[in-house]
C-alpha positions in Angstrom: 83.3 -16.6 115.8 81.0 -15.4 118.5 82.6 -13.7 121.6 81.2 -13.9 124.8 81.7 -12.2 128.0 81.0 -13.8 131.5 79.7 -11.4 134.0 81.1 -12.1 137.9 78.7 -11.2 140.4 81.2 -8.7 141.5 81.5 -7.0 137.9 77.3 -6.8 137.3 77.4 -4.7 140.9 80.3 -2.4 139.8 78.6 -2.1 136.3 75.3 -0.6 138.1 77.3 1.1 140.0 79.0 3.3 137.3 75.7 3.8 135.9 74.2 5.3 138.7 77.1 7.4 139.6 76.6 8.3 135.1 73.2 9.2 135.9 73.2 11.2 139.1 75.9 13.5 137.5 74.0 14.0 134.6 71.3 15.4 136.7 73.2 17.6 138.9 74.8 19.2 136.0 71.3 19.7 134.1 69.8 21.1 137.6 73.3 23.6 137.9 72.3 24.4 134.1 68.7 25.3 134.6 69.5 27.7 138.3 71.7 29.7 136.7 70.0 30.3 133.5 67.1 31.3 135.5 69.3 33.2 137.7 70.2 35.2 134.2 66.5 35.1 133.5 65.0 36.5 137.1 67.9 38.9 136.8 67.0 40.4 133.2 63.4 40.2 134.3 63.6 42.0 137.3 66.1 45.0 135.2 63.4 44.8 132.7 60.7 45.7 135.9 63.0 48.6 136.6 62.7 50.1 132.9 59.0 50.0 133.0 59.1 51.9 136.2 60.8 54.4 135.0 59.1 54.7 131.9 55.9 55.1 133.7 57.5 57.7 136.1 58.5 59.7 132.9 55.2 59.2 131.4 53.8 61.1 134.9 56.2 63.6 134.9 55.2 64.9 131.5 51.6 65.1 132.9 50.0 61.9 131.8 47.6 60.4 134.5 46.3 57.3 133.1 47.7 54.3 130.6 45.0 53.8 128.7 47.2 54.9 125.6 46.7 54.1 121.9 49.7 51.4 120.6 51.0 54.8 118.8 51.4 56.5 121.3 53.0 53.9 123.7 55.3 53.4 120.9 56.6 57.0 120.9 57.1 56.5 124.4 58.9 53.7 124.7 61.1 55.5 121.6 61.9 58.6 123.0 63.0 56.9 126.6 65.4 54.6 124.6 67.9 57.3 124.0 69.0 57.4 127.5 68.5 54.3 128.4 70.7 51.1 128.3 69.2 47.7 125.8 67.6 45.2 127.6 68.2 42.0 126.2 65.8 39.3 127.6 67.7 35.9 126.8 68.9 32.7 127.8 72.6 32.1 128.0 74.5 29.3 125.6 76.6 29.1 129.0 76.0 28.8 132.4 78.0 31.2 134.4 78.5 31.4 138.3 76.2 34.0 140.0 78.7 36.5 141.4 80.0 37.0 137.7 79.5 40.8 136.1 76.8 41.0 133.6 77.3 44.4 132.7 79.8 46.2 130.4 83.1 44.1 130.2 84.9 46.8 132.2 82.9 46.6 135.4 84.3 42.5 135.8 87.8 43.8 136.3 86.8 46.7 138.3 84.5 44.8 140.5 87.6 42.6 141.7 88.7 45.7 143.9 85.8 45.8 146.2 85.2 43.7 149.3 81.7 43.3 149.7 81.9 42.4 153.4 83.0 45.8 154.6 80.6 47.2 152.3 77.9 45.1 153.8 79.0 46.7 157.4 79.4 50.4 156.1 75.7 50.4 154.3 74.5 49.6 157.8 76.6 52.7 159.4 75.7 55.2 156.6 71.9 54.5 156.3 71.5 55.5 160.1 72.3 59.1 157.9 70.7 58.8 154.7 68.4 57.3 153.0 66.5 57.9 149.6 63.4 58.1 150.9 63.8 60.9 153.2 66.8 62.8 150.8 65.4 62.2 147.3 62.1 62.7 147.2 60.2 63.2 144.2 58.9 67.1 144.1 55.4 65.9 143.0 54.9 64.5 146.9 56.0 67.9 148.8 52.4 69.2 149.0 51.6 65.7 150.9 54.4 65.6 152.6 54.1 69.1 154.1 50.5 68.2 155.1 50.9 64.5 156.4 54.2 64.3 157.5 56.1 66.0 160.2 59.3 67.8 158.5 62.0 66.9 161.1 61.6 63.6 161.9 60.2 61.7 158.8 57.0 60.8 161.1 53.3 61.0 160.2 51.5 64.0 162.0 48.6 61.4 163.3 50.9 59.1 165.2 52.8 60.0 168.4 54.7 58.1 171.1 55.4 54.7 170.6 52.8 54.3 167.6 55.1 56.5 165.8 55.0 55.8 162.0 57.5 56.4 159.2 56.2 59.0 156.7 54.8 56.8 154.1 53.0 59.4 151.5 56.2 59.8 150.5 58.0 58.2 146.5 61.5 58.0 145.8 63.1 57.7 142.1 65.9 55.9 143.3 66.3 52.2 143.5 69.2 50.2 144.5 71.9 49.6 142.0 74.7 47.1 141.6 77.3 50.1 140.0 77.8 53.3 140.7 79.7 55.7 139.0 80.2 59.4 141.5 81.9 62.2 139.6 83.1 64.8 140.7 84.2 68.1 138.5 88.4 67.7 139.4 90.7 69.3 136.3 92.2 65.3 137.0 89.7 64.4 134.5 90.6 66.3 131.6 92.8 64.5 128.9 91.7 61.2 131.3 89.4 58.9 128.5 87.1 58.1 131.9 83.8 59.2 129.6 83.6 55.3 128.5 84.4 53.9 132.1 81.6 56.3 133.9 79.0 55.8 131.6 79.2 51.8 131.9 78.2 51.9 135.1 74.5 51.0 135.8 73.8 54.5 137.8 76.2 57.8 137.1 76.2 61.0 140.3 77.4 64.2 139.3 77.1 67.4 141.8 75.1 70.9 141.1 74.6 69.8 137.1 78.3 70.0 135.5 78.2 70.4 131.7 78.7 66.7 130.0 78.9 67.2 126.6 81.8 69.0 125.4 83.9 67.2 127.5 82.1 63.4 126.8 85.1 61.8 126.0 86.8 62.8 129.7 83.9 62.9 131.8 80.8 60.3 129.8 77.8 62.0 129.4 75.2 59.6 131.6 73.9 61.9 134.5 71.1 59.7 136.4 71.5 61.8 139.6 72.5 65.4 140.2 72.9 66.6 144.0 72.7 71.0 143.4 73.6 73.2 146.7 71.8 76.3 147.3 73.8 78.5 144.6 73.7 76.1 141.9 69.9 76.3 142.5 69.5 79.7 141.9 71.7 79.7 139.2 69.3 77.3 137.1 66.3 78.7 138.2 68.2 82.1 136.9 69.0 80.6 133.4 65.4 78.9 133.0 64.1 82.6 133.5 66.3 84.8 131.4 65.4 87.0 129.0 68.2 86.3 126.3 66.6 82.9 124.8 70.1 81.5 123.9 70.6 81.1 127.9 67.4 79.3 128.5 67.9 77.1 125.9 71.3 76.1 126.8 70.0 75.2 130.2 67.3 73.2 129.1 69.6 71.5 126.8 71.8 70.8 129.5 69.1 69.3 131.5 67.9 67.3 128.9 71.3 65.5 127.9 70.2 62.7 130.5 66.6 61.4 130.0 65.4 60.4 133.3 67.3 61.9 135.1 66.7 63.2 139.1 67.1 67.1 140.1 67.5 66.8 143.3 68.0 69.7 145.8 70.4 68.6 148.6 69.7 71.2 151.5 66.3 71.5 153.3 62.9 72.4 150.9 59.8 72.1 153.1 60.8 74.4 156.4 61.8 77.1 153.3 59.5 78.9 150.8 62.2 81.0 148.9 63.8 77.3 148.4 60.3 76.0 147.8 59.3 78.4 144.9 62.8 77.8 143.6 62.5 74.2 142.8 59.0 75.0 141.6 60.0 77.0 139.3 62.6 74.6 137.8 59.6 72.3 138.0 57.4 73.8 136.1 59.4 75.3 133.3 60.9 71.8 132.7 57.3 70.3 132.7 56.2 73.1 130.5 59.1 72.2 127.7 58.8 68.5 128.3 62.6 67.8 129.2 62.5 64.6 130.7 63.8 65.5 134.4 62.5 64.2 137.8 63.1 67.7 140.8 63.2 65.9 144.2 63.7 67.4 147.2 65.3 66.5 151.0 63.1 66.3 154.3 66.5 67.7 155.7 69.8 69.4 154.8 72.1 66.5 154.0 74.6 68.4 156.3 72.2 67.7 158.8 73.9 63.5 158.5 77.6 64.9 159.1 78.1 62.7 162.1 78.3 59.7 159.5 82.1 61.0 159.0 83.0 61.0 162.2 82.1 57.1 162.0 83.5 56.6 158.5 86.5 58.6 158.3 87.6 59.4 162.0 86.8 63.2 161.6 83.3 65.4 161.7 83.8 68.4 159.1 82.1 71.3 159.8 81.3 71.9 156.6 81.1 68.7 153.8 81.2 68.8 150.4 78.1 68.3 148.3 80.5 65.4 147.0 81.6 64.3 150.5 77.6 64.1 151.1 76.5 62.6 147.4 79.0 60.1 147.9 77.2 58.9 151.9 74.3 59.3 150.3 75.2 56.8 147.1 76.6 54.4 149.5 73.2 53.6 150.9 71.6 52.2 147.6 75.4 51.6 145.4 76.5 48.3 146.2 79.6 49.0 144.9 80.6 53.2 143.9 83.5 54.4 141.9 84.8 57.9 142.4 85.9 60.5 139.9 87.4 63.6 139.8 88.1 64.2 143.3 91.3 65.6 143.5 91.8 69.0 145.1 95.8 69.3 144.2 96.9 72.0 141.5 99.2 70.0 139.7 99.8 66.5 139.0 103.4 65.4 138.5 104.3 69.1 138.0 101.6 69.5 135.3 99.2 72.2 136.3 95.6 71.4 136.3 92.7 73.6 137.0 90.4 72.9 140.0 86.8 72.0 137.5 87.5 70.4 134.7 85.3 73.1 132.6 86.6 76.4 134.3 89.6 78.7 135.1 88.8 78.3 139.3 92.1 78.0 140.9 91.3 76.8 144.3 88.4 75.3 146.4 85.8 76.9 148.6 88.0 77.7 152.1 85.1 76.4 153.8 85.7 72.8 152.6 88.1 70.4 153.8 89.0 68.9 150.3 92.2 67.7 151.6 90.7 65.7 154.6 88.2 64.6 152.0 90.8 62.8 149.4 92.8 61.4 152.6 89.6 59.8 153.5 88.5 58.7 149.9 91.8 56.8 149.8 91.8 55.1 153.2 88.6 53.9 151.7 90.1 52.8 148.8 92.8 51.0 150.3 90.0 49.1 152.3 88.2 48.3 149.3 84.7 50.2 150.4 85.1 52.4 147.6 87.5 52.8 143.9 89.0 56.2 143.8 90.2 56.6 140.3 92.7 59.4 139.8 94.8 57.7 137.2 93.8 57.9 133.0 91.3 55.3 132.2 91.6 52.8 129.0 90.3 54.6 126.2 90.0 51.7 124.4 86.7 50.9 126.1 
């Protein structure tokens, strides 16, 4: 028995109909497929870009000029840099995921939830009228050209005047711009906290004046990519680097060398000084001479000189900022969105006694500093969503 369907006029139209309709959904969902995995794939390309960039910096740094390099020897390189350096993986997803998803450490999608990139947007805008990479880190190699191109105060070349003015531009930066940023401070909050997991999943980690990392890992993580030193703290490495007792020196290099890549950077003014000057050159060229993998940078300009950004941010000009107050205006330039630890200036917590570093007996913070003014303002900042200032335990699950 043969069955046979009559097709109205009506039904043949609806038929093509659905079919279409079939079609141009099948199409759309390809083309959503193929942006976003080449989102994923312009976004692990352009990570991978960042590597070799630093790679090549570090090859520079430890005195290599060119890259014509036997496959050995690139091999060693590329070795040696991966031990403080996150894996790159360079693949296409199973999945499609929507862009504004986290592809970092599993962590950083629940933390990322707290910020509100709108106000973020509208701070970066207020604090890089005060700072900016360029002019606050730059790399120590350029501070002969800068001094002879480039006029000290105002970031201007020498040759150009009046309206013609032109930005220094001799000048190289290490820093980019990075999607997380861990800033850590050296609180006692952070002992006994299991943050060392949290910290170091971020893409870019900011300590202040080189704390030690290591024996306290599990607390504090032991990424460094940025240290901001003060005056003292200079002086006090240079001092170390140049002691007679070899157990001394080699601590400090160790302790400079427990974060491959990462930028010295001297956060009051280097050019206008020579004492300063031959300070940083010294840390300069004993690291070179050992080959620990550090970058010295220097500022064009105390970063106290950009205290009139807290008057705008926080209501208040302090007389005297923290290197952490400043670190953290600085980090908000180029860190889309910056976590705080370790910034909290109280001696006890819940009737617990803690100790003001988190490596030390010091009971109480310079009198110069406004600490209390500064954790006020780290939490109204918080509350906003600007900033995440963590002075809870972390999961040490992670």
């Amino acid at each position: 028995l043969r069955l046979q369907i009559r097709w109205s006029p009506g039904m043949r139209l609806l038929a093509k109909i659905v079919v279409v309709y079939c079609t141009l959904v099948s199409l759309v969902v390809l083309s959503m497929l193929y942006y976003y995995q080449a989102i994923d794939f312009n976004s692990n390309l352009q990570y991978s870009m960042a590597i070799s960039t630093e790679l090549r910096e570090r090859a520079l740094q430890s005195g290599h000029d060119t890259w014509d390099r036997s496959l050995e020897s690139l091999a060693r390189l590329w070795n040696e840099s991966l031990a403080g350096l996150p894996r790159i993986e360079i693949k296409i997803r199973s999945r499609w995921r929507w862009p504004f998803s986290s592809t970092s450490h599993p962590v950083m999608t629940r933390i990322e939830q707290h910020f509100n990139m709108t106000r973020i947007y509208a701070m970066q805008k207020i604090s890089r009228n005060y700072f900016n990479p360029i002019r606050h880190v730059i790399d120590y190699r350029d501070l002969e050209a800068f001094k002879r191109d480039c006029n000290i105060k105002s970031f201007t070349m020498k040759n150009s005047t009046g309206e013609n003015r032109k930005t220094c531009d001799v000048v190289r930066t290490p820093i980019t711009h990075y999607r997380t940023c861990a800033v850590v401070g050296s609180g006692g909050i952070l002992l006994n906290s299991s943050c060392g997991a949290e910290i170091d999943a971020h893409d870019f980690v900011i300590r202040s004046n080189l704390p030690p990392t290591v024996p306290f890992s599990k607390d504090v993580g032991r990424k460094t990519n940025f240290t901001a030193v003060n005056h003292a703290r200079l002086i006090a490495v240079r001092r170390a680097l140049k002691a007679r007792n070899p157990a001394i020196r080699a601590a400090m290099l160790a302790r400079l060398s427990s974060s491959p890549g990462m930028v010295f950077g001297y956060s009051l003014s280097l050019p206008d000084s020579k004492k300063n000057s031959r300070y940083l050159h010294s840390v300069y060229m004993i690291t070179k001479e050992h080959n620990v993998p550090v970058i010295p940078a220097f500022s064009h300009q105390s970063y106290m000189s950009s205290k009139g950004l807290w008057s705008k941010m926080g209501g208040r000009r302090w007389t005297l900022p923290s290197t952490g107050l400043n670190v953290f205006g600085l980090a908000s330039t180029f860190c889309d969105r910056i976590s705080m630890y370790g910034y909290f200036p109280f001696p006890d917590v819940d009737g617990r006694p803690i100790p003001y570093h988190y490596y030390d007996g010091v009971k109480k913070p310079h009198s110069a500093h406004k600490m209390k003014g500064e954790f006020d303002m780290f939490q109204k900042l918080h509350r906003q969503g600007l900033l995440r200032h963590v002075v809870d335990k972390c999961d040490p699950t992670l």
